[in-house]
N, C-alpha and C positions, 0 to 999 in steps of 0.2 A: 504494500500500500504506500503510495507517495502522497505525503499532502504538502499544503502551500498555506500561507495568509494572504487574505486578501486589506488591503488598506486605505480607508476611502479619506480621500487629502480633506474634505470638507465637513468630518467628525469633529465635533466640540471637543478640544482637549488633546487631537493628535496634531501636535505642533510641526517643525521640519525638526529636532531633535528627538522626536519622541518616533516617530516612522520611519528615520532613519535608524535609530536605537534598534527598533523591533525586527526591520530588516538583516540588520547585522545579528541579531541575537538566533534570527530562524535559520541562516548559510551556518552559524556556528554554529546549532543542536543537529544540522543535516536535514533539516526541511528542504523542496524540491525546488519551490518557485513561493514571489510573493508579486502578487499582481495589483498595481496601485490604480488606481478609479480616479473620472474625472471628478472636482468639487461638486455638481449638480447632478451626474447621476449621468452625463451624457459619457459616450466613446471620446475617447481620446482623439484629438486633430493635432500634426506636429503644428508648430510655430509656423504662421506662412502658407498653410497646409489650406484654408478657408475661414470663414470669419466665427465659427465655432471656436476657433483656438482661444480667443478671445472677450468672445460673445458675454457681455452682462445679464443678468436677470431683470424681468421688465417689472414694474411695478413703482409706485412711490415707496420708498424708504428702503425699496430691496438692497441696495448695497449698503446700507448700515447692519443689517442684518443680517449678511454673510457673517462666519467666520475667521480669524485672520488668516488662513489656509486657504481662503475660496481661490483666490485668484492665480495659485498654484498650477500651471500645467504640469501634466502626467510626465509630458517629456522631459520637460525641465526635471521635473523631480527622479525621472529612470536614468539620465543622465549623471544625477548627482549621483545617484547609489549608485548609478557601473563604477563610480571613481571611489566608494566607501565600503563596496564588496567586492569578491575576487572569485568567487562562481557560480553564486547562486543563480538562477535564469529569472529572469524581469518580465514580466508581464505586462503590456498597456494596450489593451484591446482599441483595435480601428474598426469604425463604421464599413460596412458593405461599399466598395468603390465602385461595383459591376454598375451603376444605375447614376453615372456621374452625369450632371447637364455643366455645360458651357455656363449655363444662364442661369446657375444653382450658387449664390454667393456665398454660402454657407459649406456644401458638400467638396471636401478637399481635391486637389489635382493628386492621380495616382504619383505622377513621377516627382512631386514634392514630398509627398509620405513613403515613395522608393527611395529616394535620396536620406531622405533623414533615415532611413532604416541601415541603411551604406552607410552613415555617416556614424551612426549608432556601433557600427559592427567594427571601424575601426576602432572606438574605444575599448569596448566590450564584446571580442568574437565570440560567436556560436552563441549568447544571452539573451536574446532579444527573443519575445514571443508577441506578435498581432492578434493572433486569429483566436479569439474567445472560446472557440472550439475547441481548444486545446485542452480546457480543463474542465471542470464539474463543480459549479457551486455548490458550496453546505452551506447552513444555517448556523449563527452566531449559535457557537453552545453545543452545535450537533455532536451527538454520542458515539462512543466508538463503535457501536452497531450500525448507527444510523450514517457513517463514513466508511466501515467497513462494505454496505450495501452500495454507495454510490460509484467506491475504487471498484466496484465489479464490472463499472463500463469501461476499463484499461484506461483512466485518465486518470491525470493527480488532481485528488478533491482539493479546493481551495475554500478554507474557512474566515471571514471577517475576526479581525482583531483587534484592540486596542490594548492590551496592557502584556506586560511579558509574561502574567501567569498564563495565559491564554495561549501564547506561543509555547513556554514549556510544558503544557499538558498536551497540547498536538505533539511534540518532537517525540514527548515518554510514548504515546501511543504508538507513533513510529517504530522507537528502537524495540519495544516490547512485544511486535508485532510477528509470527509467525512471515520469513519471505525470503524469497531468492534472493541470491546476493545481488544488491544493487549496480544497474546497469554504469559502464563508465562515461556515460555522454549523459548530458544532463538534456534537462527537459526538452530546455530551448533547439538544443542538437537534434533531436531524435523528432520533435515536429518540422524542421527542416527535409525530411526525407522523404525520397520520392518514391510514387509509385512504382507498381514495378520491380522494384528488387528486395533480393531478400539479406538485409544489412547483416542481420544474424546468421549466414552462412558464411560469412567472408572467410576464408581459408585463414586458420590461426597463423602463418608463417607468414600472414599480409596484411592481417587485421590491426595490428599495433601501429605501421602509418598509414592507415587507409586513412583520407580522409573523405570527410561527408557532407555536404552542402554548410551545416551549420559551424563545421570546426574553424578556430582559430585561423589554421593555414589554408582554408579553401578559398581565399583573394588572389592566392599564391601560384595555385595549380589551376585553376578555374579557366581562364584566357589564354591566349597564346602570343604568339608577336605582333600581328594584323586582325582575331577574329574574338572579338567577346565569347562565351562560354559560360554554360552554366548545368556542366556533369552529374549527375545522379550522385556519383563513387570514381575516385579516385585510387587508383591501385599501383603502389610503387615498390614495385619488387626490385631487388638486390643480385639475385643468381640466377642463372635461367633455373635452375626447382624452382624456383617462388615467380619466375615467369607460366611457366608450367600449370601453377597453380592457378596464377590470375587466367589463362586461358583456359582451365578447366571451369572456373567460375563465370568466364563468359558463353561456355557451350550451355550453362543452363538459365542464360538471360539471351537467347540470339533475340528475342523480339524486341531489345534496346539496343539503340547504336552505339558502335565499342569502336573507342581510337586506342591507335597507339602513337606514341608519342616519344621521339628521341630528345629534344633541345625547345620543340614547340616554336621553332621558327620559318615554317613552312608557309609561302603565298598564300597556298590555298586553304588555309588553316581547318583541314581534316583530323588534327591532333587535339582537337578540343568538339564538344557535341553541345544539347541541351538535353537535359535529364539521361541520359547513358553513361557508358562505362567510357573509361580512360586508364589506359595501362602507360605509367609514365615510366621511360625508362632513363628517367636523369642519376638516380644512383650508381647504374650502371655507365663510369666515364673512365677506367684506367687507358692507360695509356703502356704497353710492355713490348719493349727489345725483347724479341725472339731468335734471331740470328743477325749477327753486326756483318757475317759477310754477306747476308743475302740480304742486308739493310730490310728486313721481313721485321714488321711490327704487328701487334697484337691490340685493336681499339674498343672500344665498351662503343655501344651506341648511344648512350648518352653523352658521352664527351663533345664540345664542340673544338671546330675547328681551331680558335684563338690557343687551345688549351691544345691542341695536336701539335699545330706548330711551335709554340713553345718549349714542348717535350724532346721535341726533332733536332732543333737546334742547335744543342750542344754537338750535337752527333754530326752537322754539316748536313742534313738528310730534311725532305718535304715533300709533302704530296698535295699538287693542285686540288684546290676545296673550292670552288665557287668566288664571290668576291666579297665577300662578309663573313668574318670570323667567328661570328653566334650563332652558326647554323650546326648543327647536330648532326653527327657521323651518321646517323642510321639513317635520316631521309636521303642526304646525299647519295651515300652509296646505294640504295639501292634504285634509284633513279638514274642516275649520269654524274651528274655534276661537271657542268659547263663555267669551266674560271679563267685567272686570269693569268692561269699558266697553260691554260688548256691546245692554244697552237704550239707550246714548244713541250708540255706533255706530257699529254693526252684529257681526257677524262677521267675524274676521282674514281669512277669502275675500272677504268682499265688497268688500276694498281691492284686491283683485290685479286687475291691470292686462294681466298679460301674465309667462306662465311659459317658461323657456328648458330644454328637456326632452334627456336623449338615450334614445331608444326599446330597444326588447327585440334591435333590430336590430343596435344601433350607431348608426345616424343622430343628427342633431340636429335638431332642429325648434325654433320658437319658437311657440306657440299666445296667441291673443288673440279679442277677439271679429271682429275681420278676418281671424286668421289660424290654421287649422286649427280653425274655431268648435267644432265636434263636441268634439273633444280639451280644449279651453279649458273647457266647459261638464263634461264628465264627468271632469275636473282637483279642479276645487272640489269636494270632497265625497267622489271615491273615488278620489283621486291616484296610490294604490303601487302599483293595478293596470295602469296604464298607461305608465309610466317612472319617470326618475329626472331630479325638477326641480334644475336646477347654480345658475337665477339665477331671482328672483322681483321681479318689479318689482310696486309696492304705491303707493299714493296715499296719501300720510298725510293723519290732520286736522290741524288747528290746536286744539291742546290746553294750555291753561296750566295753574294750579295747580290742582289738586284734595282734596277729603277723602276722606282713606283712613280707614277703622275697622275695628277689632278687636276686636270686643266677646263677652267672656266670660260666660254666663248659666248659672246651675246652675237643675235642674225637677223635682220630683218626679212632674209628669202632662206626659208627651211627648205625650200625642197632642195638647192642647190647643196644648200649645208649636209643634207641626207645622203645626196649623191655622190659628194666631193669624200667624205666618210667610209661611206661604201667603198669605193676603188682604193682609197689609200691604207686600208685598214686591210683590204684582199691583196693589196701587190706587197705588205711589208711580209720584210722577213718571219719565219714561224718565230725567231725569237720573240716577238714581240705581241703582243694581244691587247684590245684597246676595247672599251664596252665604250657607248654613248646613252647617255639619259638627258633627256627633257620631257616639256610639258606641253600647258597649256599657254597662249600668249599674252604678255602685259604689254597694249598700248601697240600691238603690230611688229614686238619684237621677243626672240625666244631666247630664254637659256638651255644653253647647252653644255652637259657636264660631259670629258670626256675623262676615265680612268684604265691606268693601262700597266702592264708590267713588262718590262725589257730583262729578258733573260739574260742579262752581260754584267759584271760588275765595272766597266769603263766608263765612266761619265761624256766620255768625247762618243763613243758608240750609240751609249744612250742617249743624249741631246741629236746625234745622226738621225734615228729611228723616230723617234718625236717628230722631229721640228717639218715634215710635208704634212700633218694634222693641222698645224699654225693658220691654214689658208680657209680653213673649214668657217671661220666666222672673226670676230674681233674677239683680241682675247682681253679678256677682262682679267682673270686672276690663274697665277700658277704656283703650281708646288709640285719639286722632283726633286728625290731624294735615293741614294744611294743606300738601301736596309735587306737587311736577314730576309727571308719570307713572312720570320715572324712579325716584319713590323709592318708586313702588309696585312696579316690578320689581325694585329694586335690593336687596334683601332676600335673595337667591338667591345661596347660597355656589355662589363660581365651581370649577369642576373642572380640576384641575391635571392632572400629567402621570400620578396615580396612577388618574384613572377612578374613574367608578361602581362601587363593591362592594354591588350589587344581590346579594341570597340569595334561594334558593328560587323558587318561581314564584307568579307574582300570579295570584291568583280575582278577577275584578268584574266589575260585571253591569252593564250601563247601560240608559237608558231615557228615552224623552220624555212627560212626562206633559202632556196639555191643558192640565188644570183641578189643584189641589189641593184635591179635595173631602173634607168630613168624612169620608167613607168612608175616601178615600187615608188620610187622617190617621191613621184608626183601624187599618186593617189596616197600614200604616208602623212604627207602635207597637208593636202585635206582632209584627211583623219584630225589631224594635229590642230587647224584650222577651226574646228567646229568646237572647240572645247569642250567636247564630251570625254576627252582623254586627259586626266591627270600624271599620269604615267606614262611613260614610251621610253622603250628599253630596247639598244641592239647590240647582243656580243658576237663580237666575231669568235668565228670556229674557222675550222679548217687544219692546216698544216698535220700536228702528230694528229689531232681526231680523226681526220680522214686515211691516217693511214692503218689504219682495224680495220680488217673488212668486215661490211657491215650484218654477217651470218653469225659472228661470233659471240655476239652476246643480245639479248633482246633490245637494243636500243642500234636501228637500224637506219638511223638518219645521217650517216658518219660523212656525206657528199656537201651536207648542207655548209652554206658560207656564212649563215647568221643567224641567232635566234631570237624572237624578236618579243614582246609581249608589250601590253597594254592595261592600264589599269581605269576604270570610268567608278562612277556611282552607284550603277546599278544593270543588269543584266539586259532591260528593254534599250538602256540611252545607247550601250559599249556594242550591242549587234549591231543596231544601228548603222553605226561607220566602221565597225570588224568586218563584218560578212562580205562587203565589195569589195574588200583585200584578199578573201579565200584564193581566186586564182591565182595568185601570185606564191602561192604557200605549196609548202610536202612536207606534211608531218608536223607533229605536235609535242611539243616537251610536257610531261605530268607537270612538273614542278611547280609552274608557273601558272595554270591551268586551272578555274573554277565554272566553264561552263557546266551544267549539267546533263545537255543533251546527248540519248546514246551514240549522237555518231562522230560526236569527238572519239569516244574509244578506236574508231576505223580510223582517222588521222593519225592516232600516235599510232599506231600498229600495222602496218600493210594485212593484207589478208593471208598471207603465208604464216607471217608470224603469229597471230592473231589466232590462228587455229592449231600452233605447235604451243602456245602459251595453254588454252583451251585445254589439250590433251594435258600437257603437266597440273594445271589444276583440278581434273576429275581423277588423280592419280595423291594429290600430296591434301587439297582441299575440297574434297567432294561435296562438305554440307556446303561449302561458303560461309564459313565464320569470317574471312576476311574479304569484304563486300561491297565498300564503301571507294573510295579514293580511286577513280573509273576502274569498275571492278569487272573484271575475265569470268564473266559466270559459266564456270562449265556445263551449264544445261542450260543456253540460251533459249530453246525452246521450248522447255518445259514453265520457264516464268515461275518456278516457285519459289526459289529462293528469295529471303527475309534482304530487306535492306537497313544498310544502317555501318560496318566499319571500318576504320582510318588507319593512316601513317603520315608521321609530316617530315 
């Protein structure tokens, strides 16, 4: 039996010392919740929330005859106690929002009473309880019979009190009470939880940092880099057993969406759901030397890049990662990973050596080109369909100093800017790799950012390979500097324990273009022109990428000279001016990629591969536990598979 007090601000005699006394005395005898009442009897409005918060009583003489407590807000007052207790769960019941008017001055705006509840939760996480429903009134006085009958609805009765003796006759009932050992989530916690899952199965070897919508650190794991999130259960196993586990626990939830999640920096932020599971594997980040002659390293999928090449560098030793250091070994690898070493080489898959997986089953495998080849080969390229990699063994190069540049150009004519980019970015040497980003235009004129890495450590070579970029526009600002690798990744503010605060959801459209022809150029422009594109992104490929033929590994677009993508608003404005660029395109990188229609899966995949990926999936994931993140359903035709899980 859990019970609670209840304390109403607007009692003759309960002062703000005397209900803050009582509050503190019921967390210390181990009562569950005290839920404090507005002065007149109404729901709680925060401050701002509508003119309830506020609102005086009508009548001549009514405000002499309050209380000096009346004009107390609930929130004001739950606020004070999160800072004068340390876990008891708070109670200030809100009015029904479903039935809000515009033109209701009184009835509060939802996303002001979500905010204060946000606001509420960084003082006091997992504390906070709304919804009235949570608990069961008693009557001032009710007997342990007549409380024992109301905890038989599985809620914590909450009894009216004014004096401690009243608080310590509920706590003796409590402790004197025949009952299971008391749960470790407090109230507040355990009414945060979603439907749909079953908390109390959580596999013991995962359950102690699982966290749950209401805990402390669910600010932390909830979002991702780019995509708001609001997960059911959060599951952060340590070894692939306790991977095993989590994925044993998702074969008996497949009707919720299940990510998984390496670094949580993925475009398309598949690494994060709303009410499903999340298998985060950020604990899993070492980093181990395996052979110093075969420069063969050993990586966790949680590790990000900033933290790889770091580790490398004593050793003289690096593997191209993308161009942002915060990105997470296990989305990369098992994608591609298009950087900014990638013309002199290759792609982040074409280092891997040998991936250690555990399957949709539970099993463990380790795949390599001796061992499970099938699996190995549709690993690189379309990985989240097939498991969940725990260890990546990678071959690093030998890589010393290099020129990083940052060069800022303003343009008034982008198409020429695109074209001029194009050619000189395809005739330089593979040392050298150059991405370009801009936008939308200010006033008829664009920025253009170019960044780029020169495999040389000669500063006269370097400034050589640069300086035909110079023509592409007016340069406004430069930085080139002569650093390790690591100091090209090391640039990447690291994430602490408070997590990505990713909002909203990410639109981007990706794509592999051959050629950058004047056409591209032109119609790119007008793309660019219409400012429905916040984003516009193009990295040159080619040089070592194109030299893996393109049957060796599931990522078969190795001809392509650029990969391009886009980012807009919203998926109606970004087709809009995307879809009149498809002719100009072959193939589609996951990465970058959130439409959701089925025939993006045919762009990134020709139909040879497409149907050799197919066969390896009715073979490794027959139900389709792994579903989500443009998923290979091995029974396209049967349509039964559930949808719903990620990799980022």
């Amino acid at each position: 039996m859990e019970l609670g007090i209840a304390l109403d601000l607007s009692e003759p005699g309960v002062s703000t010392g005397t209900w803050d006394e009582l509050a503190r005395l019921a967390e210390e005898r181990g009562l569950a919740l005290v839920v404090l009442t507005a002065p007149d009897g109404r729901e709680s409005v925060p401050e701002g929330g509508g003119a309830a918060a506020s609102a005086e009583p009508s009548g001549e003489g009514a405000a002499a005859e309050q209380p000096a407590t009346a004009g107390l807000d609930p929130w004001t007052a739950a606020t004070w106690l999160a800072g004068r207790t340390s876990s008891i769960s708070i109670g200030v019941p809100l009015p029904d929002l479903r039935a809000e008017s515009s033109h209701d001055a009184v009835t509060p705006y939802p996303m002001v009473v979500a905010k204060a509840g946000e606001s509420f939760d960084l003082l006091a996480p997992g504390r906070l309880l709304t919804d009235a429903a949570a608990w069961v009134h008693a009557p001032r006085g009710a007997s342990a019979e007549e409380l024992s009958v109301l905890a038989g609805q599985g809620r914590p009765v909450v009894v009216p009190v004014d004096s401690e003796q009243e608080v310590r006759r509920l706590a003796d009932l409590v402790s004197g009470a025949p009952r299971v050992v008391r749960p470790q989530r407090s109230l507040a916690v355990r009414a945060r939880r979603r439907p749909g899952i079953d908390y109390e199965s959580v596999p013991e070897s995962l359950a102690g940092l699982a966290v749950e919508p209401g805990d402390p650190g669910y600010r932390g794991v909830a979002s991702n880099y780019l995509r708001a999130g609001s997960p059911g259960l959060v599951l952060r196993p340590g070894t692939p057993d306790e991977v095993a586990d989590a994925l044993g626990y998702a074969q008996r939830h497949t009707h919720l969406p299940l990510g998984i999640r390496s670094a949580g920096h993925g475009v398309s932020g598949r690494s994060t759901n709303k009410g499903g599971l999340v298998v985060d594997l950020r604990r899993m980040n070492g980093v181990e030397v395996l052979d110093p002659a075969r420069r063969l390293v050993r990586i966790g999928p949680g590790a990000t890049w900033k933290q790889v090449s770091a580790a490398l560098h004593p050793h003289g030793w690096a593997i191209g990662s993308g161009d942002y250091g915060g990105v997470g070994v296990g989305g990369l690898a098992t994608a591609g990973g298009i950087g900014l070493l990638g013309r002199a080489h290759g792609l982040t898959i074409d280092h891997l050596r040998a991936v250690e997986l555990v399957l949709a089953d539970g099993s463990q495998v380790r795949a390599s080109a001796d061992e499970h080849p099938e699996l190995f080969w549709a690993f690189r390229g379309a990985g989240a369909n097939f498991g969940v990699g725990t260890a990546f063994e990678f071959e690093a190069d030998r890589i010393g100093q290099v020129g990083h540049a940052e060069l800022t150009f303003v343009t008034t004519d982008i198409e020429k800017s695109l074209a001029d980019y194009g050619r000189i970015a395809s005739e330089a040497p593979r040392d050298t790799t150059v991405f370009l980003v801009t936008g939308r235009p200010r006033q008829g004129q664009w920025t253009v950012q170019l960044f780029g890495v020169v495999d040389n450590p000669d500063p006269e070579v370097i400034v050589e390979r640069l300086t035909p970029f110079a023509q592409i526009g007016l340069l406004a600002q430069q930085q080139v500097v002569v650093t390790p690798y690591m100091g090209v990744m090391g640039s990447a503010a690291d994430v602490g324990p408070e997590g990505h605060q990713g909002f909203g959801q990410p639109v981007s459209r990706s794509a592999f273009l051959p050629k950058l022809t004047p056409e591209f150029a032109r119609d790119a422009a007008d793309l660019l022109r219409s400012g429905r594109v916040y984003f516009f992104e193009l990295r040159a490929m080619g040089g070592a990428i194109a030299d893996v033929p393109s049957g060796e590994m599931a990522f078969p677009h190795r001809a392509s000279a650029f990969q391009v993508t886009a980012m807009g608003a919203n998926d109606g404005s970004i087709n809009q001016v995307w879809d009149p660029l498809r002719h100009h395109f072959d193939g589609l990188y996951l990465s970058f990629e959130t439409d959701p229609r089925p025939e993006r899966l045919h762009d990134a995949f020709p139909l040879a591969v497409l149907e050799r990926l197919r066969e390896i999936k009715r073979h490794y994931d027959p139900n389709n536990l792994f579903r989500d993140n443009f998923n290979i359903d091995p029974h396209p035709d049967a349509r039964t598979a559930p949808s719903g899980a990620v990799k980022s």
